[in-house]
C-alpha positions in Angstrom: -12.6 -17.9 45.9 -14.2 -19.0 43.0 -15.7 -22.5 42.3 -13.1 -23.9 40.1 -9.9 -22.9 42.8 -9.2 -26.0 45.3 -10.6 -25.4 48.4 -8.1 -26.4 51.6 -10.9 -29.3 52.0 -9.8 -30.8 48.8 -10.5 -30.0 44.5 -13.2 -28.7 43.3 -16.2 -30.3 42.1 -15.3 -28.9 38.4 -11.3 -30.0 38.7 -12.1 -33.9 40.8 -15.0 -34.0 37.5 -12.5 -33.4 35.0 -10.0 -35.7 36.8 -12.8 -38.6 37.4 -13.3 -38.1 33.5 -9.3 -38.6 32.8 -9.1 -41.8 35.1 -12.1 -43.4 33.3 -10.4 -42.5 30.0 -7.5 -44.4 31.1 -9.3 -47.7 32.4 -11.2 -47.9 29.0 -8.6 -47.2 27.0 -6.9 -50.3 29.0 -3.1 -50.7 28.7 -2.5 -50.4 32.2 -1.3 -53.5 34.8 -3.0 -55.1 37.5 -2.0 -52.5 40.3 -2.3 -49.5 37.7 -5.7 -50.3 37.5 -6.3 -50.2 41.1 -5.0 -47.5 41.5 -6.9 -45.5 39.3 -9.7 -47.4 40.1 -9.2 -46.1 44.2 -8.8 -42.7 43.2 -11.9 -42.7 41.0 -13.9 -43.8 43.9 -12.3 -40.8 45.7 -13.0 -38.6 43.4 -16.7 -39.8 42.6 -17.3 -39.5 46.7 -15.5 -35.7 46.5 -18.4 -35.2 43.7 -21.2 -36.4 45.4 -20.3 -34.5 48.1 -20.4 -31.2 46.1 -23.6 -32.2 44.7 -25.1 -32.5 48.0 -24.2 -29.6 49.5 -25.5 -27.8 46.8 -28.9 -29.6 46.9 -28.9 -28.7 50.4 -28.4 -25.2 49.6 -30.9 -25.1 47.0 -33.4 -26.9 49.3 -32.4 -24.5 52.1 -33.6 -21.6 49.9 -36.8 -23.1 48.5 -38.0 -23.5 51.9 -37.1 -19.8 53.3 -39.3 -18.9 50.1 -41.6 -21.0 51.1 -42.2 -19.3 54.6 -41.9 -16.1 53.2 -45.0 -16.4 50.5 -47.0 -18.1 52.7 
């Protein structure tokens, strides 16, 4: 599976980006009501917590490497 497929956990980090990206769009561009704006408002939230999620299991990864390097060189 590569990266950019959905994952049974959820999207993504490239496909909730892109849709975190799209729901600002829509708030800025404005136009929506009250409970429109909620809404995407909610599901932005969602979607920056799905990121930052992504993001830190991929630090973790990375930090998980740089310290089996570390024990190896020294």
């Amino acid at each position: 599976m590569t990266a950019e497929e959905t994952t049974e956990a959820g999207p993504s980090y490239e496909q909730a980006r892109d849709e975190l990206v799209e729901v600002v769009r829509k708030l800025e561009a404005g136009g929506v009501t009250l409970e429109e704006s909620l809404a995407l408002w909610e599901r932005g939230e969602h979607l920056a917590g799905v990121c930052q999620t992504w993001l830190d299991g991929a630090r973790a990864r990375l930090d998980a490497v740089r310290a089996e390097t570390a024990q190896d060189e020294g």
